[in-house]
N, C-alpha and C positions, 0 to 999 in steps of 0.2 A: 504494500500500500504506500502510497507516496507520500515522504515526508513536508510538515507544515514547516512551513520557515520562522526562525527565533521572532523575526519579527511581525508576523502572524499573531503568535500564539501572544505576543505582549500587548499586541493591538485588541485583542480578542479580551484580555486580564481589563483592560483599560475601558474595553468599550460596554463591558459588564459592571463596573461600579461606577461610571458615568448612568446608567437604565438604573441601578439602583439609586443613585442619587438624586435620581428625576422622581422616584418613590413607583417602579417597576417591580413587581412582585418579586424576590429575589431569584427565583426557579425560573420566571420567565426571562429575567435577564442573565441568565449563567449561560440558559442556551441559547440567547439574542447572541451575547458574547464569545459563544464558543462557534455558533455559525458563523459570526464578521472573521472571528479568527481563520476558521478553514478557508472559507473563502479567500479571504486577502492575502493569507498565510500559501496562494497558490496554488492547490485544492480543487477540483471541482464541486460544485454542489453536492451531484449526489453521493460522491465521495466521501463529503464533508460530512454527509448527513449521517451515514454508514460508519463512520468513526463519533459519532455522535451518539446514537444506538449502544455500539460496544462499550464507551465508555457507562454509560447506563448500564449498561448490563456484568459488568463488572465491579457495582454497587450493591446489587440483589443481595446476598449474602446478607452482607451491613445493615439493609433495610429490615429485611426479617428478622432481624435479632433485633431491631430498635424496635418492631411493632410487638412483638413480644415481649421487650423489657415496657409499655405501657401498662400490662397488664400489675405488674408490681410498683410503676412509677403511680397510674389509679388509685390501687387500693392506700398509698401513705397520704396520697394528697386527698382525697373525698374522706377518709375515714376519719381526717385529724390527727393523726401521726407525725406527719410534717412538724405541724403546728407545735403539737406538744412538747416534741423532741425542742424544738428551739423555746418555746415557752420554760420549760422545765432548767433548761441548761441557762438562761437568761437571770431567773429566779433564785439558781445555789450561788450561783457568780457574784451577782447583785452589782448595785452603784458600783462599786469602789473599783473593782473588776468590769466594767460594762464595757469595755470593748472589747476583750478578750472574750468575754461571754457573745457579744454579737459576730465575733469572727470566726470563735468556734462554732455558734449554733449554724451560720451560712455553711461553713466547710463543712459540718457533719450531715447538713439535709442536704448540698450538691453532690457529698461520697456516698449517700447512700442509693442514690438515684433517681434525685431531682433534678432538671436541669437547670442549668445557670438562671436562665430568665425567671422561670417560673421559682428559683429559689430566692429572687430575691423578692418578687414579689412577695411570697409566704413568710419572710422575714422582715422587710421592710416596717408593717405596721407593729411588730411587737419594738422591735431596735428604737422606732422612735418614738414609742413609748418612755423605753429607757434611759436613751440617751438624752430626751426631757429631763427627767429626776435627775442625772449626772450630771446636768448642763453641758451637752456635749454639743460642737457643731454640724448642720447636716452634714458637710465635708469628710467628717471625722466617719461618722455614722455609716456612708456610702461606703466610702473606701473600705472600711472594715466588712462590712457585704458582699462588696465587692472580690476584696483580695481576702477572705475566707470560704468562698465558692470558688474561684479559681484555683484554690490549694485545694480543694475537697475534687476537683469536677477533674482533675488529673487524675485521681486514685479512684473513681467512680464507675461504675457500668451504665456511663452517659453515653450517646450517638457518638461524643470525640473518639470515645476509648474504645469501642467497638469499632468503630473504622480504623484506628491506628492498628488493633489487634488484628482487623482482619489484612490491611496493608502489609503488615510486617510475618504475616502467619505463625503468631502467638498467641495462645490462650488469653483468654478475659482479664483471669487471674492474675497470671503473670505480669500483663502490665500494669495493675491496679498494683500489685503489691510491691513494685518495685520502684513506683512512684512515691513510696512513701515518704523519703527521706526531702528531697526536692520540695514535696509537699512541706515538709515539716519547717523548712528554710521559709518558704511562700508567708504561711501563717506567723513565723517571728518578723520576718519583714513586713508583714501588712500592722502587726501588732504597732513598732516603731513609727512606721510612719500614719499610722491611722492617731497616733499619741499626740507626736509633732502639729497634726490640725485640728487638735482635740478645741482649741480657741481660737481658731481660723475661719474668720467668715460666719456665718448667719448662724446662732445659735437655733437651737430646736424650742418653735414655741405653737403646741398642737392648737388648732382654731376652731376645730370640730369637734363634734361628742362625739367619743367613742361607742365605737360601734360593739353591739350585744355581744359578748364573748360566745364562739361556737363550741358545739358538742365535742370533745376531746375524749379519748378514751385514756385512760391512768398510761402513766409514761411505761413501765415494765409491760405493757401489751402495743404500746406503742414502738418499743425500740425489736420487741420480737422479730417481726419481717425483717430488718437489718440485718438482726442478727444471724437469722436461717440463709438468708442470702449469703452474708460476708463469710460465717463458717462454712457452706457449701465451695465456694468460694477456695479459703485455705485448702477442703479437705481434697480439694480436684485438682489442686497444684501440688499436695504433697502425694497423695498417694496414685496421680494420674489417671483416674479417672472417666477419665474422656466425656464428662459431663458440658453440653456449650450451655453459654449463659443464656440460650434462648429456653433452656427448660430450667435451670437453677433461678432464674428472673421469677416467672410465673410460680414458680411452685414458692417462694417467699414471699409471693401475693396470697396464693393460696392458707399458707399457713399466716400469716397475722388476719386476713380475714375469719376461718375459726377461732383463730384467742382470739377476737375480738367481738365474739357472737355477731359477727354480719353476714352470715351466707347468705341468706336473701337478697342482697343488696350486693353480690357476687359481681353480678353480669353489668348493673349498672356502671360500677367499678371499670369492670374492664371497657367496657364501651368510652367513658370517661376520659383513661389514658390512653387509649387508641387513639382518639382527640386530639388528645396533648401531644401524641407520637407521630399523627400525622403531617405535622407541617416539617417536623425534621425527617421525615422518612423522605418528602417531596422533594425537601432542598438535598440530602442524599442526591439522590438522582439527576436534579438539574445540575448542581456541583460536578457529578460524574460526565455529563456532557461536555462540561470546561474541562476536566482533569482527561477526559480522552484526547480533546483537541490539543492540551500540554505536552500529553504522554508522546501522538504522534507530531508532535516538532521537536526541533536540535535546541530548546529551551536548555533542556539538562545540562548538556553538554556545554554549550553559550554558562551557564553559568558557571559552570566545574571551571573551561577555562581559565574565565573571570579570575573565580580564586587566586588559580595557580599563577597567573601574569604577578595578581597583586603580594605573592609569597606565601598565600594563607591556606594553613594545614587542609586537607582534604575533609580532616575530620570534621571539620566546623561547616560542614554541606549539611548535617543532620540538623543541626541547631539553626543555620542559615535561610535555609530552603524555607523551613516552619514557620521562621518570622517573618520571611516574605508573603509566605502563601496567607497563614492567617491576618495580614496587615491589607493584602490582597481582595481577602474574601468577606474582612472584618464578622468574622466567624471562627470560632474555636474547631465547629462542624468542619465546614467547608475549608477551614484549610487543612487541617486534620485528613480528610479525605482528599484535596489534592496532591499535599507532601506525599500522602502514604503511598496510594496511586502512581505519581509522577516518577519521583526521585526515592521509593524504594531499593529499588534496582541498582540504580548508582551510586548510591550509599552503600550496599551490601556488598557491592563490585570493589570496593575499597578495601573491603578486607572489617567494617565494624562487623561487634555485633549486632544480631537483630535487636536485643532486649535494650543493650544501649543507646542501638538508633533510633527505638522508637521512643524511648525516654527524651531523648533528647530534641524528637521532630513535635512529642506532645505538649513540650515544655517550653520549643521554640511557637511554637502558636500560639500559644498563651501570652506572646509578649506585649503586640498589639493589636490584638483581634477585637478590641470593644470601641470602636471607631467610628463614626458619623455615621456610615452607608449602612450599618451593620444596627441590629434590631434591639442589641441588647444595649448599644448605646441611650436607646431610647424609653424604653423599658425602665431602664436605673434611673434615669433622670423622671420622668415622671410620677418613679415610689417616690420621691421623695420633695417635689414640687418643686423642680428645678428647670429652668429655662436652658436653653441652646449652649450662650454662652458660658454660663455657671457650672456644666456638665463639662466642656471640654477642659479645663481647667484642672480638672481632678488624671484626665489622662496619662500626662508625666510619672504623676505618681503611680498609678496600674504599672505603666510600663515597669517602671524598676521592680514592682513587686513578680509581675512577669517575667525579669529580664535576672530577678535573683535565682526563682526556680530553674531558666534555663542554664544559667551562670554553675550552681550547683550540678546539674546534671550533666554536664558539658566534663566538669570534673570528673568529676563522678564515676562515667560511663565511658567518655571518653579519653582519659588518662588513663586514671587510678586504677580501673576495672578493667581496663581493654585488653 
């Protein structure tokens, strides 16, 4: 099949977050983007279209294991689980501790398999609760949200971590658990500098009555499903298993739905997060339409070069590539699945490991993937009744809390461990 040309495939990158900018459905501009790409890229149409397909079809996998992880992402969020988990964790913490407590409660509902967006929605209204009583600022507040979901949404069975697993042809497991440590860096740097704007900017001062506390089930029936999940989890990595998260997901839905006496209320559940799993399953797919049109141009290579002209070790193409693609796609998703996609191969062609590159590609997309064109930029800013300007602002600070975890893993996996 005929190669697209480097500068195709950038025109194609370019002309996909220009359709989202215009506020173009994200799915529909990945393939706007990835058709301008093939086209211009030299391509004939139906060609174009044909490598368009493949890369979609080279997502399947990925998708089905994210419409199956709804089934358990459903049942914590409609049950109150979520909720409570971060409620409960908020509450032992208290003032004195309240951003530690709001960093940890985001990072432990996005590891257990919330995603980003929607985790901070379900943290947002308790956090600024708290950070009220602490006199914290919204600034402070976000960020700690913010860079405690991103530490958590790395070691998570979120759509990122499924597509990096499946890019890299690793167990679930394995990249959740080897995230840990990165992660753990993530949440002291967000800790730090979520401290630093603790009296930065517009104190928290709630204007509206709060809204009726909802139905919660007792925290020990709430952290259950986690827990069935994350020990299935371990017990598939140590003893092999060969369990995929597409049935260890569902079946940690299943079991906190009995402790939690909702059978009934089962199918709702899963209907629910199929919902919540659909729009990422979608942009999957459109995302693979761009990651095909990448895959078939000399993008990769055009950049390996790159490197090499500028002196810069090879190794830092896994870390590289990440922070491109997610700045790219301003999507943890979407560049997640184009890194893995694209510049698996050429990453592995170098001689890393798999478990290191993918650490490293997960870690680099996290650095600037919360970006204007990108949905979770938008999302955060409105938990917290923040305008355009007052949102980008906070970016800088994401970046290094992003740029620490991949700084760490880059060590890590690509030195110390290689």
């Amino acid at each position: 099949m005929a190669e697209i040309s480097t500068l195709g495939a950038i025109i194609g990158l370019i002309f996909a977050i220009f359709l989202i900018f215009k506020k173009v459905n994200p799915v529909y501009a990945m393939i706007g983007g990835a058709l301008a790409g093939g086209v211009l890229g030299g391509v004939p149409l139906p060609t174009t279209v044909n490598i368009l397909i493949q890369g979609a079809q080279s997502i399947v996998p990925a998708v089905i294991r994210v419409l199956a992880a709804g089934i358990f992402a459903g049942v914590i969020i409609e049950t109150g689980a979520a909720d409570k988990i971060a409620d409960t964790i908020m509450k032992a913490l208290g003032e004195k501790l309240s951003i530690l407590a709001i960093i940890l409660s985001s990072a432990i509902i996005c590891g257990v398999g919330v995603a980003l967006p929607v985790a901070v929605i379900t943290v947002a209204p308790i956090a600024l609760i708290l950070g009220e009583k602490a006199n914290l600022s919204k600034a402070s507040v976000l960020l700690a949200i913010l860079g405690g979901g991103k530490s958590g949404n790395i070691m998570s069975p979120n759509p990122n971590t499924i597509a990096i697993a499946d890019g890299f042809h690793l167990s679930l497991s394995t990249v959740m658990i080897n995230a840990g440590v990165p992660a753990l860096f993530g949440v002291i740097a967000t800790y730090f500098i979520a401290s630093f704007l603790k009296n930065k900017g517009q104190v928290i001062r709630l204007e509206h009555s709060l809204q009726q506390e909802k139905s919660m089930p007792s925290f020990h029936l709430a952290i259950l499903g986690p827990l069935v999940v994350v020990g299935l989890l371990i017990l598939n990595s140590i003893f092999k298993l060969s369990l995929d998260s597409m049935v260890i997901l569902p079946l940690g839905g299943i079991a906190a739905t009995i402790a939690m006496k909702k059978k009934n209320h089962f199918l709702d559940y899963c209907t629910s997060g199929l919902n919540k799993m659909t729009g990422a399953a979608i942009l999957l797919l459109g995302t693979g339409t761009l990651a095909g049109v990448i895959s078939h141009s000399s993008l990769s290579n055009t950049i390996i070069n790159l490197l090499g002209s500028f002196g810069i070790p090879g190794i830092l193409l896994s870390s590289i590539s990440g922070i491109l693609m997610g700045g790219a796609s301003a999507s943890i998703t979407g560049g997640s699945v184009i890194t893995s996609t694209v510049f698996s191969q050429p990453i592995l062609n170098m001689g890393i490991n798999p478990i290191g590159a993918a650490e490293m590609v997960h870690t680099g997309v996290s650095v600037i993937d919360d970006l204007p064109h990108g949905n979770l930029f938008h999302i955060s800013a409105s938990s917290v009744n923040y305008n355009i300007k007052q949102r980008m602002k906070l970016i800088p600070f994401e970046l290094l809390i992003g740029l620490t975890m991949n700084i760490v893993a880059t060590i890590l996996f690509g030195f110390y461990l290689a």
